[in-house]
N, C-alpha and C positions, 0 to 999 in steps of 0.2 A: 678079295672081299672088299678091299677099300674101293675098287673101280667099281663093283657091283650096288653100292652104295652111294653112290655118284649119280649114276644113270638113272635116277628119277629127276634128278637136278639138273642133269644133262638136256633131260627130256624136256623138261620146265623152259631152259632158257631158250633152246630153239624154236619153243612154240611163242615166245615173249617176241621173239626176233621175226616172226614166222608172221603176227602179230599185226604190227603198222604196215608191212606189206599187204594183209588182204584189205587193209581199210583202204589201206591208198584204192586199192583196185575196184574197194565199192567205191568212190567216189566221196566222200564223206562230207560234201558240198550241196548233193545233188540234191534237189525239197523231195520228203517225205510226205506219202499221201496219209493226211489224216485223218480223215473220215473211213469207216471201216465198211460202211455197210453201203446196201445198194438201197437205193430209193425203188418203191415198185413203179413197175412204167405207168400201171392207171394214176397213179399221182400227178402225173405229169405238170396238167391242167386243171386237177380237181379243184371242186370247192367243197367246204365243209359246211355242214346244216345241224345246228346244234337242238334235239328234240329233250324237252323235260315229258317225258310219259304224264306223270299227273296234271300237267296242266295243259298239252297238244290238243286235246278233244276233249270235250264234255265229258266222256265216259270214262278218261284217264285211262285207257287200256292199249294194250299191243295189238288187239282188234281191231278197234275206233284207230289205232293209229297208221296198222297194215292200209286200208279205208285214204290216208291221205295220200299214198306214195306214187299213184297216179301226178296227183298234183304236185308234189315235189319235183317228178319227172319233168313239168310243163318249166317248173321255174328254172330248170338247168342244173341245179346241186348234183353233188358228186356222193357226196359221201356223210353219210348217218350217223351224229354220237347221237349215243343212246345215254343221258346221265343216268348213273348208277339204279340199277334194276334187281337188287338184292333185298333181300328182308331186313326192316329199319328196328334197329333197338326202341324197347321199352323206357329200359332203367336211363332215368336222368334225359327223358326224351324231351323235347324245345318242340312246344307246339301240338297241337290234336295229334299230329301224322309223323311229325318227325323228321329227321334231316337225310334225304336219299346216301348223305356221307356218312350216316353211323349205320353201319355194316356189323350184320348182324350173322351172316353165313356167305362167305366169299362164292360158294356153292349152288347155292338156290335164289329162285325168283320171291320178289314180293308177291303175294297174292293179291293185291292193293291193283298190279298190273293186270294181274293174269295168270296161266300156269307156260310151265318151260315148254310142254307142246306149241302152246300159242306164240309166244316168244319165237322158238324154232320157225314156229311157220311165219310171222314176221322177218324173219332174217333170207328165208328160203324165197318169199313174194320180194323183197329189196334185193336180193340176187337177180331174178328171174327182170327184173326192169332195170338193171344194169347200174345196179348200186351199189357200193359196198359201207358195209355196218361195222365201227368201234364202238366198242364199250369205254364207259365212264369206270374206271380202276381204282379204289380207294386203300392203297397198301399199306400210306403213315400210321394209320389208328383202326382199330375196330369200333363198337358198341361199348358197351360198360357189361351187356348180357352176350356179349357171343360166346361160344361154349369153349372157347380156347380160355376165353378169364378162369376160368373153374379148373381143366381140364389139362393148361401148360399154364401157371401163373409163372413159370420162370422168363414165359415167351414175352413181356413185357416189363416197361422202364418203371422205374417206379420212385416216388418221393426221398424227400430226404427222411422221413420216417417211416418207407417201407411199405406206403402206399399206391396205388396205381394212379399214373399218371397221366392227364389230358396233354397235349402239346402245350409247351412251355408258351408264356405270356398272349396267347388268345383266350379267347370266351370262349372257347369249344369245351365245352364242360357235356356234353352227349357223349365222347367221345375217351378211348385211352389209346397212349402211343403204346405200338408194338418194340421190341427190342429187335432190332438187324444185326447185333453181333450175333443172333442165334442160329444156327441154322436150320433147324424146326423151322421157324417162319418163313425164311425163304422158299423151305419145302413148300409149306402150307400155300402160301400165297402164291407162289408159284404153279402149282398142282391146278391151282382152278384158275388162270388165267391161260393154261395147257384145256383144261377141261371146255371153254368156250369157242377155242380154236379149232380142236379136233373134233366136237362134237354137235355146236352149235354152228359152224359156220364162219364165226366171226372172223373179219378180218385185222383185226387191230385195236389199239386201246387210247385210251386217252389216261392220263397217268394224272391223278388227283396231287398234288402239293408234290411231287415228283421228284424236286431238290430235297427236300426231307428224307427220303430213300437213298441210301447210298448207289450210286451210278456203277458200279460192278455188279448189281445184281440186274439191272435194267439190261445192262451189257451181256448177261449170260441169259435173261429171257428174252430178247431178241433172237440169240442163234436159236436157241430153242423153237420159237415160235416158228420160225422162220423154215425150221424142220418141216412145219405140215405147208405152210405155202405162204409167198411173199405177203408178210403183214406190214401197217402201217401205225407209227407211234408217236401219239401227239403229248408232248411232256409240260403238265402245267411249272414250268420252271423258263428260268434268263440267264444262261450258261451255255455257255458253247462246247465246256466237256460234255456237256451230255447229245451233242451232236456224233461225238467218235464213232460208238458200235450201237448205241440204245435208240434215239428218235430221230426221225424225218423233221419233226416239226416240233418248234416249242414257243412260248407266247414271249410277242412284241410287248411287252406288259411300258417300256419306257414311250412307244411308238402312239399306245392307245390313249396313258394320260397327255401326252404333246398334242396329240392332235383336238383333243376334249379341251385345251387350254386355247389351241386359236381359235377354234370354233366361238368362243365365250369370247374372243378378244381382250384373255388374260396374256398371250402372247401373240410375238406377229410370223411370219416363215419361218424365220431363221433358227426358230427353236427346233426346227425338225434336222438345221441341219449336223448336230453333235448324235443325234440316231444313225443317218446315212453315212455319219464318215466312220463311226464304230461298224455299222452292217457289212461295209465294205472293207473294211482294216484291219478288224478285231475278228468278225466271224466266218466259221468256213462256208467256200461257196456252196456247198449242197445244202446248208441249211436251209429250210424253209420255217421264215418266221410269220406267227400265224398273226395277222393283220386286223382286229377283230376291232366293230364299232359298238358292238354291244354282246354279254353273256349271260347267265342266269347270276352271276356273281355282281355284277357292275348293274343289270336292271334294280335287282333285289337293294343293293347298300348303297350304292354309289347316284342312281334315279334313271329316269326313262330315256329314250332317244330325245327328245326333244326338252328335259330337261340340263341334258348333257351337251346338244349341240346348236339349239336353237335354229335359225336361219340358214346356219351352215353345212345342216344334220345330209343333203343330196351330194353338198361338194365331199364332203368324209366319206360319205358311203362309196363315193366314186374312186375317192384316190386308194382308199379300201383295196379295191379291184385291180388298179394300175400300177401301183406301188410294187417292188421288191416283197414276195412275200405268200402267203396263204390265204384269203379270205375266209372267212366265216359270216353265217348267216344263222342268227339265232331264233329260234321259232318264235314268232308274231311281230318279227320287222316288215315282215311283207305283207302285214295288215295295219300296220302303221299302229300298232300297239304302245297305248300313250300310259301304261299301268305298270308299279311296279307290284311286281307276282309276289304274292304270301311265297315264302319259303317252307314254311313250315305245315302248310294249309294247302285245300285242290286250292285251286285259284283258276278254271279253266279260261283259256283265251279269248276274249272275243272276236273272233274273225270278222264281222262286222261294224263293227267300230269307228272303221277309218273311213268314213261315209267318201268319194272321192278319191281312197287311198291311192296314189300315184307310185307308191315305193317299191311296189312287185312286181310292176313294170319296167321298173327302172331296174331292179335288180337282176331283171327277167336280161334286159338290154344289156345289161354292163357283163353278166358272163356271157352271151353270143359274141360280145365288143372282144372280152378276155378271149375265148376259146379261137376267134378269128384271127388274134395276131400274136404267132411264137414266140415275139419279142417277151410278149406276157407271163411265160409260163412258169413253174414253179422251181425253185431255188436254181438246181446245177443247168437246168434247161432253159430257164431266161435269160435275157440280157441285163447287164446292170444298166445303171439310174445314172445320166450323165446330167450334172445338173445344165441348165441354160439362164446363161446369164442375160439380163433384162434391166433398165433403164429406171423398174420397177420391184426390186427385188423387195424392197421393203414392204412391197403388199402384195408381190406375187410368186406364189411357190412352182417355178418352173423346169423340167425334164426331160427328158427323150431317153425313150427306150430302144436299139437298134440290134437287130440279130440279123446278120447278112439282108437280105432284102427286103426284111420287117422292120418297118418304122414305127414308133410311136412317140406321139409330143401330146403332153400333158400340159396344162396352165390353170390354175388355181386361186382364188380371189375369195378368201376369207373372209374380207374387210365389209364395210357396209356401206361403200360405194365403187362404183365401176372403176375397173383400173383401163386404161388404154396406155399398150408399153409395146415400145420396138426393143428389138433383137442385137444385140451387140456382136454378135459372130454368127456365122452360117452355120451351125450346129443345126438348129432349128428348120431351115431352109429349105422347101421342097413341094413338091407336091400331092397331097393328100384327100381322104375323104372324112367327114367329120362327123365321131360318133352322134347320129340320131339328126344329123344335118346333109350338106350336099357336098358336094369337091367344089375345093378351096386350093390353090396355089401360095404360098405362104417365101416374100420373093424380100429381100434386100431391102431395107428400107422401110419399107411397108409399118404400120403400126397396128395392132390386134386389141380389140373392149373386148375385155373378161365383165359379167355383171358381176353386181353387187351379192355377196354370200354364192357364188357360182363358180361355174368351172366349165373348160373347153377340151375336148380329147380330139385327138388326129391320129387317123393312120395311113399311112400312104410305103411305097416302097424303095423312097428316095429321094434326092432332088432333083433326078431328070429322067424320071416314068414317071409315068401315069400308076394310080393309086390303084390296088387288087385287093387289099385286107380293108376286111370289114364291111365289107359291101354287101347289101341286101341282094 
C-alpha cells in the first residue's frame, strides 16, 4: 500500500527530471515567431483608397459609386474601405444624417446608400476589376436605438448610476459602449462580420477604435474569417499586440502628426527619426503600418491637405509611398480637395475643383514608382529604411531602400529653401533612374540640390549596373 501511494509521486518527480531535458532540446534560446498569422499575398503591394459613400458622388449611393471603380482602376489603388455602411441611429443623433459610427444594426445597409443587392453588386463590379473591398467595422459602441439596448441591456457598460454609457471622456454622446466581458456580444458582433464575409464577398475589415476592443476577440475573428478565405485587417489602433494573430495593418497615427509638424516647419527631420528607430526595434517585421496623409477623421477635426501641409503637402504625399509602411489614399486627394467634409451632413465632393489639379497624377506616378520596385513593398516583403547620412541632415531626411537588386534612395527638403548636400558614405552611391526624370549616376563626391518644400526618389539596381526599376 504504502509503494502504491508513492507511485503518483514517483511519477511526478521523474517527469520534473524529465523536464529541463526537453527544454534543453527545444532549445530555449532559439527566437520565437511572433506574428501568428499570414499576410494575404494580394497585399503585397496594395494601396488602400478610403471611400465615404455619402460624400464619393453626388448621389451618395453604391451605384454612383460602382460608376467610379473604373477610375480608381486608372489611379492604381488596391483596395476599398468602404466607411461604415450600416443604418445610423436616430436617438441622440449629431447632425440632419448622423454619424456613419453610430450603428444602428451590425446586419443591415443604410438605405441613405442603397439596398444590400446594390451593395453586393458593388463588391461583385470591385472584384470582377481586381479589387478587393473592407468594410469600416464599428464593435466599441452601438446607437443609443439599436435593438440590442432594449432587447440584452445586460450586453452594455453602464454609469456609476446604472446608466448606459458613451465611451468615457469623449463627445461621442450618439453613441453607447458595448460590454466585451459578455459573450452575447462577441456572438453578436461577430455573426455579422461572418455574415459580410460569407455572403457578401467582403474581403476584410477595418476595425473602428480597435484598441477599445479587447485583442482576443479580434484574435479569434481572424481564424474565423479566414475560414471563408484570406482576409485582410486594418486596426484603427498603435500597438503591436495587435499585430500577433488579428491585423495586417494598423495606423502610423505618431508618423502622420510628425510628419504634419515638418511640413508646417514646427519641426525639422530629425523628429521622424524616434518613429524609424521604434518601427524597426519595437515592431514586428510583418507589420504594416498604414502611412496615411489624410482621413475622413483628420480632413473633418484636424483641416484639409493644404491646411495641414502647406508647401510641403507633394513631398508627404511622396514619402507617404516610399516609406516603410501602407499607403492610403482618401477620397478627393486626387482632386486636390481644399474642403473640410460635414461629418454629419452629404457634403459631396467636388471633383472639379482643383482647376490644374496635379495631385492624381502624382499619385497616379508614385504607385507605378511603388509597384516597380520590391524594395517598396509592404511590411514582411520590403526592405527596411537605412537611413543616409548627409552633410545636411538638419534639413534633409535621407534613405535607401535595398532588397537584393532593388534600390531605392529617397531625399527630402522640407525646408523653404534648396538644400545642396554631399554623401558621407557610399550607401547612397550608384547608378539610377529618377522617379519622373532621366538616369543619373550618383558617384563619390558629387553634391545633389533637393528644392525648396521638395523631394528626389531613385531607383536603380546598384552601384555598378545600370538602372531596370522604374523605368517607363
Amino acid at each position: 500500500m504504502l509503494k502504491q501511494a508513492f507511485a503518483p509521486l514517483t511519477a511526478i518527480a521523474a517527469a520534473l527530471v524529465a523536464a529541463p531535458a526537453a527544454a534543453q532540446d527545444a532549445d530555449p534560446w532559439t527566437p520565437r515567431q511572433y506574428v501568428q498569422l499570414e499576410n494575404p499575398e494580394w497585399s503585397r503591394d496594395a494601396v488602400l483608397y478610403q471611400i465615404n459613400t455619402r460624400h464619393f458622388t453626388p448621389e451618395g449611393t453604391f451605384v454612383a459609386a460602382q460608376r467610379e471603380l473604373p477610375r480608381l482602376k486608372a489611379l492604381g489603388v488596391d483596395i476599398l474601405w468602404l466607411m461604415p455602411i450600416h443604418p445610423i441611429g436616430e436617438e441622440n443623433r449629431k447632425g440632419t444624417l448622423g454619424s456613419p459610427y453610430s450603428v444602428k444594426d451590425y446586419y443591415g445597409v443604410n438605405p441613405e446608400f442603397g439596398t444590400a443587392e446594390e451593395f453586393k453588386a458593388f463588391v461583385d463590379a470591385a472584384h470582377a476589376q481586381g479589387f478587393k473591398v473592407i468594410l469600416d467595422l464599428v464593435a466599441n459602441h452601438t446607437a443609443w436605438d439599436n435593438p440590442l439596448r432594449s432587447e440584452h441591456p445586460d450586453w452594455y457598460e453602464k454609469t456609476w448610476d446604472g446608466d448606459f454609457r458613451p465611451t468615457p471622456w469623449w463627445d461621442w454622446s450618439d453613441i453607447i459602449d458595448l460590454d466585451w466581458s459578455q459573450p452575447g456580444v462577441r456572438a453578436h458582433v461577430g455573426g455579422a462580420m461572418e455574415q459580410w464575409v460569407r455572403d457578401y464577398g467582403v474581403d476584410g475589415f477595418r476595425a473602428d477604435v480597435a484598441g477599445y476592443v479587447p485583442v482576443d476577440f479580434w484574435e479569434t475573428m481572424r481564424q474565423r474569417l479566414n475560414a471563408y478565405r484570406p482576409v485582410f485587417m486594418l486596426g484603427e489602433v498603435q500597438e503591436t499586440a495587435y499585430h500577433r494573430a488579428a491585423f495586417d495593418a494598423t495606423y502610423a497615427w505618431d508618423w502622420h502628426h510628425t510628419i504634419k509638424d515638418i511640413a508646417r516647419g514646427k519641426a525639422g527631420p530629425s523628429a521622424l527619426y524616434g518613429y524609424y528607430a521604434e518601427n524597426e526595434s519595437l515592431w514586428p517585421r510583418e507589420a504594416m503600418r498604414m502611412t496615411y496623409i489624410e482621413n475622413h477623421d483628420s480632413n473633418a477635426w484636424e483641416g484639409t491637405l493644404y491646411e495641414n501641409y502647406g508647401e510641403g503637402l507633394e513631398a508627404a504625399i511622396a514619402l507617404s509611398f516610399v516609406t516603410e509602411g501602407i499607403p492610403l489614399v482618401h477620397n478627393g486627394m486626387e482632386a486636390c480637395n481644399a474642403k473640410r467634409l460635414e461629418f454629419f451632413e452629404r457634403d459631396p465632393i467636388d471633383w472639379s475643383q482643383g482647376e490644374g489639379c496635379t495631385l492624381g497624377a502624382l499619385i497616379a506616378d508614385l504607385i507605378d514608382f511603388r509597384k516597380a520596385n520590391p524594395a517598396l513593398e509592404n511590411g514582411k516583403w520590403g526592405a527596411r529604411m537605412s537611413k543616409v547620412d548627409t552633410d545636411s541632415d538638419d534639413r534633409l531626411f535621407a534613405f535607401v531602400r535595398q532588397e537584393e537588386a532593388n534600390k531605392v534612395l529617397g531625399l527630402f527638403n522640407f525646408s523653404d529653401a534648396p538644400v545642396t548636400a554631399q554623401f558621407k558614405d557610399g550607401l547612397p552611391l550608384g547608378f539610377y533612374l529618377e522617379f519622373r526624370g532621366n538616369r543619373i549616376t550618383l558617384k563619390r563626391g558629387e553634391a545633389v540640390t533637393i528644392p525648396a518644400h521638395g523631394y528626389r526618389l531613385f531607383s536603380g539596381t546598384g552601384e555598378s549596373a545600370p538602372p531596370i526599376m522604374g523605368a517607363n
